[in-house]
N, C-alpha and C positions, 0 to 999 in steps of 0.2 A: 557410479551414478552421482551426480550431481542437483544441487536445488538452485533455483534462476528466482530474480525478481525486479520489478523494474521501477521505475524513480517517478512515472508519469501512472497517476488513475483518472478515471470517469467519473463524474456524474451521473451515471447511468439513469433513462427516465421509463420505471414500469408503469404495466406491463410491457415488454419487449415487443416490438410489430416490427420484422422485417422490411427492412426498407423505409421504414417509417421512422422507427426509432431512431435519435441522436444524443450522444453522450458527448460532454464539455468534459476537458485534459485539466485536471488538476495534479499540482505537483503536492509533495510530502508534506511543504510549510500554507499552501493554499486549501488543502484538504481541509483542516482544521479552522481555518481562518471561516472556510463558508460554514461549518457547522456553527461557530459562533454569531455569524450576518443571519443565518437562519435560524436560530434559535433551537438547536438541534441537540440533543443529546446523545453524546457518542457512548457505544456499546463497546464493549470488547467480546468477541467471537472464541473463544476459547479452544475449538476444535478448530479453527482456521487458524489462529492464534492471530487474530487481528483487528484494529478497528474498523467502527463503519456507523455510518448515522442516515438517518432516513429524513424530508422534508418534501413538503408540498409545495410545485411551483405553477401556479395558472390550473389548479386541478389536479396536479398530474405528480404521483411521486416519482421524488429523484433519491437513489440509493449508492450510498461514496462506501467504498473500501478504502482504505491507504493504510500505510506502515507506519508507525510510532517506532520511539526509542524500545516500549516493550516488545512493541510485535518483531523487530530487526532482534533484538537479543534471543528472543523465543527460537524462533528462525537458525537464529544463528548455534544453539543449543543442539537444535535436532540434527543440523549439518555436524556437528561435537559425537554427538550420542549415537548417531547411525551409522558413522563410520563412513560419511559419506565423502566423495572425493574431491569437492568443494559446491563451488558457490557461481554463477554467471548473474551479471546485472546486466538488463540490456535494458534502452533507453534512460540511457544517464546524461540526457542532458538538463536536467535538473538537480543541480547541485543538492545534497540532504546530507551535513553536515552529521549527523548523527550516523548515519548508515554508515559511512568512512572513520567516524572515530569507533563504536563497536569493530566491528571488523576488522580496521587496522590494529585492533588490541586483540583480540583473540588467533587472530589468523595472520601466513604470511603471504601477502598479497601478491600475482603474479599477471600481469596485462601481457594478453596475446595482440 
């Protein structure tokens, strides 16, 4: 078994309404950046082992997960601790400089 994770999140806008709903792509270094334009304070998730902050836009909140230097080490601990048989990143076309330097020190990296 393996754990996946990828380089691009949402803005997700709740409540969710099919068809209705649209969430904006933010990357690892813009995640952070709109909680700070938004005056957001970022939480960390401890059972997800991840960030995430909440903000109101036109009414309507908007809810961001993304990965930190913590949440990628957390992450990359349990892939350690479970014995599991690595790691898939998909959607990496967002460079995050942190997620390659963790990884590339703990693990040895192999691209199929």
């Amino acid at each position: 078994m393996a754990r996946g994770t990828t380089t691009i999140y949402n803005a997700a806008c709740e409540p969710y309404v099919r068809g209705e709903s649209e969430a904006e792509p933010l990357s690892n270094i813009e995640a952070p950046r709109r909680a700070y334009e938004r005056r957001a304070r970022i939480e960390f998730d401890e059972a997800a082992a991840s960030p995430y902050y909440s903000y109101y836009l036109n009414g309507k909140e908007h809810i961001v997960w993304f990965e930190d230097p913590k949440s990628i080490s957390a992450k990359a601990e349990l892939i350690r601790d479970t014995d599991l048989s690595g790691a898939g990143i998909w959607n990496g076309m967002k460079f995050f400089p942190a997620l390659w330097l963790i990884l590339n020190e703990r693990f040895d990296i192999v691209k199929f």
